[in-house]
Every structure is written in C-alpha cells, then in structure tokens.
PDB file of N, CA, C and O in Angstrom:
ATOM      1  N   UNK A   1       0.841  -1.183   0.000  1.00  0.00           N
ATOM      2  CA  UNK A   1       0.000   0.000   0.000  1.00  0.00           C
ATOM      3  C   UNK A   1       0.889   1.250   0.000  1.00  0.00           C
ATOM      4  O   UNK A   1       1.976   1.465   0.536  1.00  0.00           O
ATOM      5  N   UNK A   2       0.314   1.798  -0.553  1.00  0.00           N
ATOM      6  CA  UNK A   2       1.463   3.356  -0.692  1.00  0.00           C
ATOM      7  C   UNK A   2       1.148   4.635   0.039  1.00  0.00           C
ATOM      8  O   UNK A   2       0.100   5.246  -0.172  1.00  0.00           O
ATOM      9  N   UNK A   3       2.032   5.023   0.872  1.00  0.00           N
ATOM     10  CA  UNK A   3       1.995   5.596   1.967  1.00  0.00           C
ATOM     11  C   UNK A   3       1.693   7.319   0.932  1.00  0.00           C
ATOM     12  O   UNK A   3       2.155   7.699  -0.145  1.00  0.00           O
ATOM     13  N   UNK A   4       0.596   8.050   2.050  1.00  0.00           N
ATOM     14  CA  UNK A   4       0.062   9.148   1.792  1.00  0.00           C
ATOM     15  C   UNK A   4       1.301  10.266   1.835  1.00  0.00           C
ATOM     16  O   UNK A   4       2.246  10.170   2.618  1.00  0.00           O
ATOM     17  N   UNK A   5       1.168  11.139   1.047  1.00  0.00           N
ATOM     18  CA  UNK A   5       2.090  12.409   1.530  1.00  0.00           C
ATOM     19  C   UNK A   5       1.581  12.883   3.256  1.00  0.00           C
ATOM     20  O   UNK A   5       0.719  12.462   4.028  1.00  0.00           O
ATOM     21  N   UNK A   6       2.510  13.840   3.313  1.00  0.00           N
ATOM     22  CA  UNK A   6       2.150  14.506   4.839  1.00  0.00           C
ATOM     23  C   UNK A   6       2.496  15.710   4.777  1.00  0.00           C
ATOM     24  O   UNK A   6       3.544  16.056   4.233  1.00  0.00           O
ATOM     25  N   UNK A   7       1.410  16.781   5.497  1.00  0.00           N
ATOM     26  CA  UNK A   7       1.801  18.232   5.574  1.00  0.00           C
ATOM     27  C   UNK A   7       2.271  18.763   6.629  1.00  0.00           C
ATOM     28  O   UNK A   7       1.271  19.118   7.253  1.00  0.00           O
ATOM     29  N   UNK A   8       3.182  19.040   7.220  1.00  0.00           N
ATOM     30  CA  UNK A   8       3.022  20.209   8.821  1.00  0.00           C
ATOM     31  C   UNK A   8       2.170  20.829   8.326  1.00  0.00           C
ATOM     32  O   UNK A   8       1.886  20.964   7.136  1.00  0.00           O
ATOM     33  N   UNK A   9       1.597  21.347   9.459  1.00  0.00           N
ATOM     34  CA  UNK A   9       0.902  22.679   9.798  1.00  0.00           C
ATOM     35  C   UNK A   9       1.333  22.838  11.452  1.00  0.00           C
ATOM     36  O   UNK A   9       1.925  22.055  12.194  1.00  0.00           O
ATOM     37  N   UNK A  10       0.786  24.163  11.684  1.00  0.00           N
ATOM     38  CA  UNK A  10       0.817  24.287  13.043  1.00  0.00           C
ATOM     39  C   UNK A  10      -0.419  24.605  14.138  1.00  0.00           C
ATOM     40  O   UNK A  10      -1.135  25.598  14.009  1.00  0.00           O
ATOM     41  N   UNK A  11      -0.563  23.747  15.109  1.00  0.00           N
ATOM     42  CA  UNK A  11      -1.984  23.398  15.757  1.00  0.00           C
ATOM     43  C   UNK A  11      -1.683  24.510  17.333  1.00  0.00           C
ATOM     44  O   UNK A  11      -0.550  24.609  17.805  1.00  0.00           O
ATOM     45  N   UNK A  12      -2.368  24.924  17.680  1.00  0.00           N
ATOM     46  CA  UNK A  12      -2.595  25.752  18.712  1.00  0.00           C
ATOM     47  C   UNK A  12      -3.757  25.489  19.396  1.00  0.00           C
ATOM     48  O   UNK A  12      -4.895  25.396  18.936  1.00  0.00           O
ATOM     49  N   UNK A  13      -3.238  25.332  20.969  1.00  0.00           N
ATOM     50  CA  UNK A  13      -4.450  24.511  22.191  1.00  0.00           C
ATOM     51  C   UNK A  13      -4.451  25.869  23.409  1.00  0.00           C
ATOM     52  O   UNK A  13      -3.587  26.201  24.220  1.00  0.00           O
ATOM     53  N   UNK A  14      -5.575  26.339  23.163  1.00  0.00           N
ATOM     54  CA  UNK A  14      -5.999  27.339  24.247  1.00  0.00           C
ATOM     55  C   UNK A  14      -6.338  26.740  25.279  1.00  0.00           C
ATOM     56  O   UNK A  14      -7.426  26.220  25.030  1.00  0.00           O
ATOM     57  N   UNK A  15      -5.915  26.428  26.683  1.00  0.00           N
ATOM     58  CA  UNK A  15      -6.694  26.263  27.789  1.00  0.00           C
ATOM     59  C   UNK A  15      -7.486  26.686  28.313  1.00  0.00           C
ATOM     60  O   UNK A  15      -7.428  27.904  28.484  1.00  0.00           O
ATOM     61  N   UNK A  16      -8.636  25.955  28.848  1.00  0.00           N
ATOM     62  CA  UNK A  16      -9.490  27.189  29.311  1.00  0.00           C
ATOM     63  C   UNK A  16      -9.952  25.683  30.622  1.00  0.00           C
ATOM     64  O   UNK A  16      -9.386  24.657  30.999  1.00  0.00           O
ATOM     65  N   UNK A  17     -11.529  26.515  30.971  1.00  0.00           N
ATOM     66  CA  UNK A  17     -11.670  25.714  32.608  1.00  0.00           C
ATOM     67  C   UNK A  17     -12.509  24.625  32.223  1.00  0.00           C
ATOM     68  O   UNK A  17     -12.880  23.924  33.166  1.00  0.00           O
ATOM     69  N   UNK A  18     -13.111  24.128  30.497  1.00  0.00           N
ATOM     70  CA  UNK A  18     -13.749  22.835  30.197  1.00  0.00           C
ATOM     71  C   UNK A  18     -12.407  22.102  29.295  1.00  0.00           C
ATOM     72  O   UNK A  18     -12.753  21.158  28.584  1.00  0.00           O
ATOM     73  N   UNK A  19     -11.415  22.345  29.281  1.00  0.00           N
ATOM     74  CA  UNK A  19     -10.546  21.665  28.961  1.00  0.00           C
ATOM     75  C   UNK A  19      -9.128  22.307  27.741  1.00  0.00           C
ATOM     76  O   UNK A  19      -8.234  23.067  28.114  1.00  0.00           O
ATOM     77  N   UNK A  20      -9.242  21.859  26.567  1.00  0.00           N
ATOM     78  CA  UNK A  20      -8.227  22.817  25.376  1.00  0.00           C
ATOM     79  C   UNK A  20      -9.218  23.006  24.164  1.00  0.00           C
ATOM     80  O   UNK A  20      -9.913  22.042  23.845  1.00  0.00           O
ATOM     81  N   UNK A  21      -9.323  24.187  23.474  1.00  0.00           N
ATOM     82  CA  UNK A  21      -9.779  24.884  22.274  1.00  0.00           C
ATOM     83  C   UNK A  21      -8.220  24.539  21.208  1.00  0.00           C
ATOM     84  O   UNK A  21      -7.033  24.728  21.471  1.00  0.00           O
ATOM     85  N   UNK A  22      -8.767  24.080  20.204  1.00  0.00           N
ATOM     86  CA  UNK A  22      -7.774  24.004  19.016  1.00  0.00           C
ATOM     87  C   UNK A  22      -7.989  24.813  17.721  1.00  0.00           C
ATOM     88  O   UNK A  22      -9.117  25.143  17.356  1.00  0.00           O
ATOM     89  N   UNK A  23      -6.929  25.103  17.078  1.00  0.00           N
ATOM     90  CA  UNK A  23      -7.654  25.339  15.633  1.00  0.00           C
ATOM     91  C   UNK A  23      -6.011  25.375  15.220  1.00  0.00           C
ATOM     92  O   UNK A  23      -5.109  25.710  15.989  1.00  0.00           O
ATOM     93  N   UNK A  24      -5.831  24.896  13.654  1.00  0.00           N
ATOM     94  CA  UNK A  24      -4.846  25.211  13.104  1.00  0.00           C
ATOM     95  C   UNK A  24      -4.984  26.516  12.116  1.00  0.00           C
ATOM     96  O   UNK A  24      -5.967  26.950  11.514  1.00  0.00           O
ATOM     97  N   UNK A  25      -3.415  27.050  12.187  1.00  0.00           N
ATOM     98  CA  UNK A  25      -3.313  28.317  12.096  1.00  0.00           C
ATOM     99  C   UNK A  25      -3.474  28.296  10.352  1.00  0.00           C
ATOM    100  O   UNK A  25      -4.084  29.251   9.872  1.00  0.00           O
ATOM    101  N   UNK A  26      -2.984  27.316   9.470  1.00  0.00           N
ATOM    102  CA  UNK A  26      -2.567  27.835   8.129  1.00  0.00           C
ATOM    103  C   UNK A  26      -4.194  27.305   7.673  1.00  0.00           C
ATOM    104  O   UNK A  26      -4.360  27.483   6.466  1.00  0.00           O
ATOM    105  N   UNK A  27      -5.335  26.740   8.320  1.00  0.00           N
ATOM    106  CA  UNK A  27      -6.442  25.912   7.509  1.00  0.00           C
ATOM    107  C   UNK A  27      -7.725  26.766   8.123  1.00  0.00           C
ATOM    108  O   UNK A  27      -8.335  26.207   9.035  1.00  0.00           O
ATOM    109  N   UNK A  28      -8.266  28.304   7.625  1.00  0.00           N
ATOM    110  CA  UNK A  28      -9.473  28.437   8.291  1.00  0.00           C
ATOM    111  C   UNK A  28     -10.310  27.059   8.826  1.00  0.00           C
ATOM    112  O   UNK A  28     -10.183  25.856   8.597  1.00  0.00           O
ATOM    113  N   UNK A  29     -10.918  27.592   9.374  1.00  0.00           N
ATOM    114  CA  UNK A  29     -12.239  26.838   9.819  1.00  0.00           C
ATOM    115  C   UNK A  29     -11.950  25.384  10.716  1.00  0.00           C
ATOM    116  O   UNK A  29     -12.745  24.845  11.486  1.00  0.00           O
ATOM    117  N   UNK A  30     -10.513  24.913  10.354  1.00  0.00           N
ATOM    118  CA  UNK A  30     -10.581  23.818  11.427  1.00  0.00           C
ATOM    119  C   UNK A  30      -9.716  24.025  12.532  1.00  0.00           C
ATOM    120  O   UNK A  30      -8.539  24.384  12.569  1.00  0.00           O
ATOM    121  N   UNK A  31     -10.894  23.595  13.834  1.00  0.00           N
ATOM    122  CA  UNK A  31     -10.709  24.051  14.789  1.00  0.00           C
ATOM    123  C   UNK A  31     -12.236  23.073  15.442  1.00  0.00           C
ATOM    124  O   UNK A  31     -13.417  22.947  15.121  1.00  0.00           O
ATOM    125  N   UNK A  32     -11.340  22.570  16.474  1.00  0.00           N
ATOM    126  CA  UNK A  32     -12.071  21.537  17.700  1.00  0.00           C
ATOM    127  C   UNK A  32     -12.126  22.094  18.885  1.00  0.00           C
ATOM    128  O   UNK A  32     -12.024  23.298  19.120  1.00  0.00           O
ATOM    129  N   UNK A  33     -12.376  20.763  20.061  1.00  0.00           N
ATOM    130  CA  UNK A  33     -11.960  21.309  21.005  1.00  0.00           C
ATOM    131  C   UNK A  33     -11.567  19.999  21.853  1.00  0.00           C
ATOM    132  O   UNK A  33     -11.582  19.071  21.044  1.00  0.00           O
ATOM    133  N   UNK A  34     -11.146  19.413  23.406  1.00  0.00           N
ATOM    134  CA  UNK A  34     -10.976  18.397  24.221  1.00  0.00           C
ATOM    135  C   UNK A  34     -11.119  18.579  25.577  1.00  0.00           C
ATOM    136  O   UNK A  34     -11.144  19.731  26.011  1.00  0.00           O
ATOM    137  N   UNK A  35     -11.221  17.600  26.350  1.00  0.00           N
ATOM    138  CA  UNK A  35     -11.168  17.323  27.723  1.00  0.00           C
ATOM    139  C   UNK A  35      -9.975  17.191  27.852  1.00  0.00           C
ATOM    140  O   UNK A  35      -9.797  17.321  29.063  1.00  0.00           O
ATOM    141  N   UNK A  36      -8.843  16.980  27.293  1.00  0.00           N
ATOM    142  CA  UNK A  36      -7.168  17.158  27.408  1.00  0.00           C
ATOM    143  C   UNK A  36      -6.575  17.640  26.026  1.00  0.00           C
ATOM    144  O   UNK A  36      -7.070  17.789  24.909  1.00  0.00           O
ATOM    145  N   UNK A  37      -5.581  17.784  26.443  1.00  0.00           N
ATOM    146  CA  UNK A  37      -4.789  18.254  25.014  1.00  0.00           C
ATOM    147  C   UNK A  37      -4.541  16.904  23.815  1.00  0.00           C
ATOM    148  O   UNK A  37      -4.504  17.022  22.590  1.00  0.00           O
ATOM    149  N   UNK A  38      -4.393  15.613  24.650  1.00  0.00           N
ATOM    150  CA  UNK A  38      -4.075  14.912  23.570  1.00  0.00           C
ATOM    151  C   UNK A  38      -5.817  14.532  22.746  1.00  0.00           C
ATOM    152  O   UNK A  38      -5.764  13.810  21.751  1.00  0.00           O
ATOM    153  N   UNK A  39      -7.224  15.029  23.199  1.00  0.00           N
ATOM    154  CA  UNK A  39      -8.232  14.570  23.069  1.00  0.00           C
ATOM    155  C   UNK A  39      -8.370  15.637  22.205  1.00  0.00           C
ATOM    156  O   UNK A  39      -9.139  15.490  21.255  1.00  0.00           O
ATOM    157  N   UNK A  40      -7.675  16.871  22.364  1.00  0.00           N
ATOM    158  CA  UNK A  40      -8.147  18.073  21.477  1.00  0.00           C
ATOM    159  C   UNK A  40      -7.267  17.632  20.311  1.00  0.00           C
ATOM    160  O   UNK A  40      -7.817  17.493  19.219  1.00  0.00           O
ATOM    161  N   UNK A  41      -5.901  17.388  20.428  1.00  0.00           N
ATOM    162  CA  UNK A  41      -4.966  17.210  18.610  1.00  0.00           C
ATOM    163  C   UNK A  41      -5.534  15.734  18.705  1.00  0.00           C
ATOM    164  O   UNK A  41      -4.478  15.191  19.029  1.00  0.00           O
ATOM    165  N   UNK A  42      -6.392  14.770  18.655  1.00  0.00           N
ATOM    166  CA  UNK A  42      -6.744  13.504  17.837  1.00  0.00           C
ATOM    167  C   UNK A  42      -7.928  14.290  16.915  1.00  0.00           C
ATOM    168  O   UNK A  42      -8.066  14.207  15.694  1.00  0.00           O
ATOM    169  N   UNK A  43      -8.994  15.323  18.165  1.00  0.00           N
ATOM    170  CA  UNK A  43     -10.124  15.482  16.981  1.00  0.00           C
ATOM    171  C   UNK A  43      -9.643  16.524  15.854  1.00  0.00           C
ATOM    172  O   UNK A  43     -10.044  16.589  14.692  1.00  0.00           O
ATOM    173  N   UNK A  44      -8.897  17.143  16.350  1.00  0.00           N
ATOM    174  CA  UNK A  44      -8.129  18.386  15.234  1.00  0.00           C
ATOM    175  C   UNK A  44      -7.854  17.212  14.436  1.00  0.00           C
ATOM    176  O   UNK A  44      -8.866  16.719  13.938  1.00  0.00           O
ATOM    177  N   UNK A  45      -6.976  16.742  14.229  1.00  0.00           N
ATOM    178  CA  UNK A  45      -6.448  15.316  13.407  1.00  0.00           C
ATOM    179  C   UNK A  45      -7.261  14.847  12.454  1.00  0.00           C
ATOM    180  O   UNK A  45      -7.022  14.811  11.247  1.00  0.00           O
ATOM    181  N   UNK A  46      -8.396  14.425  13.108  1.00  0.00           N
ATOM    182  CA  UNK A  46      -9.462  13.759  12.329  1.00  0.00           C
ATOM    183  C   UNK A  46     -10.266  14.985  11.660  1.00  0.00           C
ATOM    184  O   UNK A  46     -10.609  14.849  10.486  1.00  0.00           O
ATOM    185  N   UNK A  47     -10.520  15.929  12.202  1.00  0.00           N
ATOM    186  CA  UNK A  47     -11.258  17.006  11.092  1.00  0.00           C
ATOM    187  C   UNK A  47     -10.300  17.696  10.129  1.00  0.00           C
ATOM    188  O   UNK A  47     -10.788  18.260   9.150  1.00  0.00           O
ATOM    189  N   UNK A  48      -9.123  17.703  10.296  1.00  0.00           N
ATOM    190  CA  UNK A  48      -8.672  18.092   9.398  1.00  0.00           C
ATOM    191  C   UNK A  48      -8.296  17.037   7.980  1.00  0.00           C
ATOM    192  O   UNK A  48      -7.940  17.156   6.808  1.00  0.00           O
ATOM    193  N   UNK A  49      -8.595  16.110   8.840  1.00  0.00           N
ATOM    194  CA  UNK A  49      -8.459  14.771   7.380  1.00  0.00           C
ATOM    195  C   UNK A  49      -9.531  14.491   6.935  1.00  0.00           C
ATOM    196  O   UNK A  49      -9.745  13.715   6.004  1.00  0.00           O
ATOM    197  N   UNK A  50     -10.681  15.382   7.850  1.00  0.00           N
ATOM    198  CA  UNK A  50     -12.371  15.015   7.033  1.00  0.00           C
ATOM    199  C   UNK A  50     -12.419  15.995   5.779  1.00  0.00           C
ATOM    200  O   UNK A  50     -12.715  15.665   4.630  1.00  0.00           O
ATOM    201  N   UNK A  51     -11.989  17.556   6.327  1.00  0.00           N
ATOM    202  CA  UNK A  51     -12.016  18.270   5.265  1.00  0.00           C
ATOM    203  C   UNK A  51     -10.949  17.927   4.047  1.00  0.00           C
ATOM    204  O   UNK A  51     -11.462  18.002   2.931  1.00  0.00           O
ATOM    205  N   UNK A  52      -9.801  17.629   4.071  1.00  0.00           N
ATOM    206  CA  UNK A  52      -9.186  17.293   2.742  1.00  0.00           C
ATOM    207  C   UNK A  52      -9.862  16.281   2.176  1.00  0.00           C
ATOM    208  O   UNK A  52      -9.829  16.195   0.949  1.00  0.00           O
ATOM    209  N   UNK A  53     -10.531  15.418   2.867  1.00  0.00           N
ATOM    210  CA  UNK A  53     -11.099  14.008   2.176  1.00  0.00           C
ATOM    211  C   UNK A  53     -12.706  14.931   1.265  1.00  0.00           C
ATOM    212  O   UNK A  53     -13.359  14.515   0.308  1.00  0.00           O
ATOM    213  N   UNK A  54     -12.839  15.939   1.879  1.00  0.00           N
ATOM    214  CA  UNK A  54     -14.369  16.062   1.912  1.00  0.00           C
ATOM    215  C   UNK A  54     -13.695  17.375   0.285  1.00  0.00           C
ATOM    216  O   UNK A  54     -14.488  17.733  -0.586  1.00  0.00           O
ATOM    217  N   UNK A  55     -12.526  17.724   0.288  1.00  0.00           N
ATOM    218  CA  UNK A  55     -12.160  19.067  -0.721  1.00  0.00           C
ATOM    219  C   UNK A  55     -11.662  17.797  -2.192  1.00  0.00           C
ATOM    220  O   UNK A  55     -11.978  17.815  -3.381  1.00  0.00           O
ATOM    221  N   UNK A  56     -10.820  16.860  -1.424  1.00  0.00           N
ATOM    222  CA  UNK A  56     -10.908  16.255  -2.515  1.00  0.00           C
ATOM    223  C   UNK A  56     -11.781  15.609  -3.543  1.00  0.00           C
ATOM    224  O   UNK A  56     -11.558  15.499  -4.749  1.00  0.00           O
ATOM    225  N   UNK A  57     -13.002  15.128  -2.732  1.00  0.00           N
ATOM    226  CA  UNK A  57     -14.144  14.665  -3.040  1.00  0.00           C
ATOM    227  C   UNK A  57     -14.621  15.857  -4.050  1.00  0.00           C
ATOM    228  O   UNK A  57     -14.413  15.578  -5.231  1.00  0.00           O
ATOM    229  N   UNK A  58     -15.144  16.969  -3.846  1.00  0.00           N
ATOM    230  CA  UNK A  58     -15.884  18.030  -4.206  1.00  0.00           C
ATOM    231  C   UNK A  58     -14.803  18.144  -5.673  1.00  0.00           C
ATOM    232  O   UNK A  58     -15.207  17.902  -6.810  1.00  0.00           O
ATOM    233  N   UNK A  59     -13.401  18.555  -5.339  1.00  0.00           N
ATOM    234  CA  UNK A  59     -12.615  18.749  -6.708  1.00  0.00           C
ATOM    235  C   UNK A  59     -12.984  17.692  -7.641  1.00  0.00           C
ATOM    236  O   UNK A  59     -13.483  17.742  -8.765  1.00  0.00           O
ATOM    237  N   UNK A  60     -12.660  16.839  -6.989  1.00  0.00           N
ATOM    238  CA  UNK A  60     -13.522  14.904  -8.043  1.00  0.00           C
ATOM    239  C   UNK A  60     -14.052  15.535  -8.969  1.00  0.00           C
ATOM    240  O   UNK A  60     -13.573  15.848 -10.058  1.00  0.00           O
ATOM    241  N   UNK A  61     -15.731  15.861  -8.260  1.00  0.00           N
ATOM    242  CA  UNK A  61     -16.539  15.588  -9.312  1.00  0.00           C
ATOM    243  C   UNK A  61     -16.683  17.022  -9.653  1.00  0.00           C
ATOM    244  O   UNK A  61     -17.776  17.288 -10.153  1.00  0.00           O
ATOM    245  N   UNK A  62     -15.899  17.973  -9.519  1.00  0.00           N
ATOM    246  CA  UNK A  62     -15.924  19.352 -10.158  1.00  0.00           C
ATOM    247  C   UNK A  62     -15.164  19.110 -11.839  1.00  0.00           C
ATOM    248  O   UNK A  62     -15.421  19.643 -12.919  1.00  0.00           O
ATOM    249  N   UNK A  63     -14.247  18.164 -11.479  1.00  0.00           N
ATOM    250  CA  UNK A  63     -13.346  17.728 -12.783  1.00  0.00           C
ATOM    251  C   UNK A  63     -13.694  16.820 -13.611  1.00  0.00           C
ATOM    252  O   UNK A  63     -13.375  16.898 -14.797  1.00  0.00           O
ATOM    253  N   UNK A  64     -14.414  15.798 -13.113  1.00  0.00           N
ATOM    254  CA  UNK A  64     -14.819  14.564 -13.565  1.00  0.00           C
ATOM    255  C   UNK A  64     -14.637  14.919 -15.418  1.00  0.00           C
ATOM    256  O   UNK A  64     -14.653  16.140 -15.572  1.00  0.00           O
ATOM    257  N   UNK A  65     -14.528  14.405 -16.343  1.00  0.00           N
ATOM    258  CA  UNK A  65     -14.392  14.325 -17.581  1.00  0.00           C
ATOM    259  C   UNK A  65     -13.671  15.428 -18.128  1.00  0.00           C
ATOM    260  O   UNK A  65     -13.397  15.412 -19.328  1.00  0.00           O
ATOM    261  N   UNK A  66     -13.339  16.355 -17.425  1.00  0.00           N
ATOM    262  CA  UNK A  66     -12.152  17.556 -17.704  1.00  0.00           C
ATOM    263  C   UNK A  66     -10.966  17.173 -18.195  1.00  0.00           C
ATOM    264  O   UNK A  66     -10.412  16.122 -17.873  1.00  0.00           O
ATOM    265  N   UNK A  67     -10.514  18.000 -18.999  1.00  0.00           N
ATOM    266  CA  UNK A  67      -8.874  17.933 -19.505  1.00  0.00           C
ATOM    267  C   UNK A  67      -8.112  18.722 -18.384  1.00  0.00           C
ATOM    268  O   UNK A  67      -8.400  19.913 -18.269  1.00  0.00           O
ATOM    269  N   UNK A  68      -7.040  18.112 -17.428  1.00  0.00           N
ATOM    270  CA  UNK A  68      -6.936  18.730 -16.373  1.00  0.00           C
ATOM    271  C   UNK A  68      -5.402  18.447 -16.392  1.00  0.00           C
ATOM    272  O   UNK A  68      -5.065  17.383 -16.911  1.00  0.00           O
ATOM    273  N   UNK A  69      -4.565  19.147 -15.963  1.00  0.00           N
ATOM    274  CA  UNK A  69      -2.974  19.145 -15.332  1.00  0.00           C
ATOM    275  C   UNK A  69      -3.099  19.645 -14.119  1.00  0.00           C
ATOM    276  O   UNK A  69      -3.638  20.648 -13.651  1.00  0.00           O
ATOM    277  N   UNK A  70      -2.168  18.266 -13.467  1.00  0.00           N
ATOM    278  CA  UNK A  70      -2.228  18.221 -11.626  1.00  0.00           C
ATOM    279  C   UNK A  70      -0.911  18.235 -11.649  1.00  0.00           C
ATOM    280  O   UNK A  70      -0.372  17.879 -12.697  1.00  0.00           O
ATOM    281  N   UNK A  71      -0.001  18.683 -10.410  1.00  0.00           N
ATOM    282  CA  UNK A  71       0.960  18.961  -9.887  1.00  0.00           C
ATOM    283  C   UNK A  71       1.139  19.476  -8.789  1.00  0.00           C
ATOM    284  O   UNK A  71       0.196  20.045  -8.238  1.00  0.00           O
ATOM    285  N   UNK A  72       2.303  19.415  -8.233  1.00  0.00           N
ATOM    286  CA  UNK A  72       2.397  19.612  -6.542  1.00  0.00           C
ATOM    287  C   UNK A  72       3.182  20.714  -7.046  1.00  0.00           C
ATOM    288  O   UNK A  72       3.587  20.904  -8.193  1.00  0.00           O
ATOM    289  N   UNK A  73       3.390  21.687  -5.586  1.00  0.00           N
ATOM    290  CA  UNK A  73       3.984  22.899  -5.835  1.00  0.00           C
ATOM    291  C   UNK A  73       4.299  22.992  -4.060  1.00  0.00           C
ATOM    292  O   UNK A  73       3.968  22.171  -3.205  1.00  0.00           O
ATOM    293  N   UNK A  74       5.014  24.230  -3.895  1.00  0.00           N
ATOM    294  CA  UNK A  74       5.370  24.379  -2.702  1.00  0.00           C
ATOM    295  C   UNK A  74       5.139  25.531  -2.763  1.00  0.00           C
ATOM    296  O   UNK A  74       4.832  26.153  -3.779  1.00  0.00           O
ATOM    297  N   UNK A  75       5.314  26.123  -1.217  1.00  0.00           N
ATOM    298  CA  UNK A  75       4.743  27.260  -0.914  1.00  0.00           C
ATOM    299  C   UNK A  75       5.675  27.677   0.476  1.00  0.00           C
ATOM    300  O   UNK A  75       5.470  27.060   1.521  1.00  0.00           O
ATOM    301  N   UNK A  76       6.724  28.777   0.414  1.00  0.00           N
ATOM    302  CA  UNK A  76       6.717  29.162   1.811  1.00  0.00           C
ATOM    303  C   UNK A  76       6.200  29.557   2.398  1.00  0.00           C
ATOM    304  O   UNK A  76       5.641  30.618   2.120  1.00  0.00           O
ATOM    305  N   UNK A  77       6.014  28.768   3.957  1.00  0.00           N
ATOM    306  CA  UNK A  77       5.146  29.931   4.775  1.00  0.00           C
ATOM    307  C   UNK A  77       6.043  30.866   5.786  1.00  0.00           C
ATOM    308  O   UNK A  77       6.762  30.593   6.747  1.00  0.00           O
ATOM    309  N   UNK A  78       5.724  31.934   5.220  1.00  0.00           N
ATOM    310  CA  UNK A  78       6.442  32.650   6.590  1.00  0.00           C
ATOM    311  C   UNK A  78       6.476  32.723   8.191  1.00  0.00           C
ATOM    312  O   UNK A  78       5.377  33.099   8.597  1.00  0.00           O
ATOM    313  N   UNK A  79       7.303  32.505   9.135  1.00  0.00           N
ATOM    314  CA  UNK A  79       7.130  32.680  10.378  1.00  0.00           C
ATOM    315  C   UNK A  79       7.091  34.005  11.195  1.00  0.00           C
ATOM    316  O   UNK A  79       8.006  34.824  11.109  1.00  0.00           O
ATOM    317  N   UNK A  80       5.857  34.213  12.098  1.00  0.00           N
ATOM    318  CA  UNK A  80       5.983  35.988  12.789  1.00  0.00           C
ATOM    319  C   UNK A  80       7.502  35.859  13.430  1.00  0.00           C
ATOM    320  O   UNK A  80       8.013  36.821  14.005  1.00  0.00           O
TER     321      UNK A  80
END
C-alpha cells in the first residue's frame, strides 16, 4: 500500500476551565476542542483529514471528464 504524503501545519491549544480549544493556524475553519490536550490534537487530526477528504471529493466531481494538469507545488510559509 502506498503511503500518503504529509503536511506540517501548526496546531494551537488554548486552555481554558472545560478543557483545550484548538484550531490550526494555516487551515481556516478547522478548529475543535478536548477534555485534554491529547483529546483536542486527535479530533483536530481527524477534522482536518475530514475536510481534505471532503475538498478532494468536491474537486472529483468538479473535474470529472475535464482535460486537467495536476501537480504539486510548494509554498513558503512565513514565520511571525
């Protein structure tokens, strides 16, 4: 079986008094939350692999019978 690419990003866990708030910084919109930190980065984890599963899906059938050129590219991200 052939192993998936992998991205960093960077995940950020707010504490608060019901447990940690997450959201990663480079992906609007995803952002969880946990009863511990390791409960908050599994569901961050998993929603962020729902939405690529759920963007790839949508591109699918946006292309479906299209004449299309795919390629990877890179991108720096800058650090503050």
């Amino acid at each position: 079986m052939e192993q998936q690419p992998a991205i960093a990003f960077t995940a950020v866990f707010l504490k608060n008094e019901h447990g940690y708030v997450s959201f990663v910084e480079e992906l609007p919109g995803v952002n969880s939350q946990g009863r511990t930190i390791d409960e908050a980065r599994a569901n961050l984890t998993r929603l962020a692999e729902v939405v690529f599963d759920a963007e790839r899906t949508c591109c699918e059938e946006l292309l479906a019978d299209k004449d299309v050129v795919r390629e990877q590219f890179r991108v720096a991200v800058p650090r503050a």
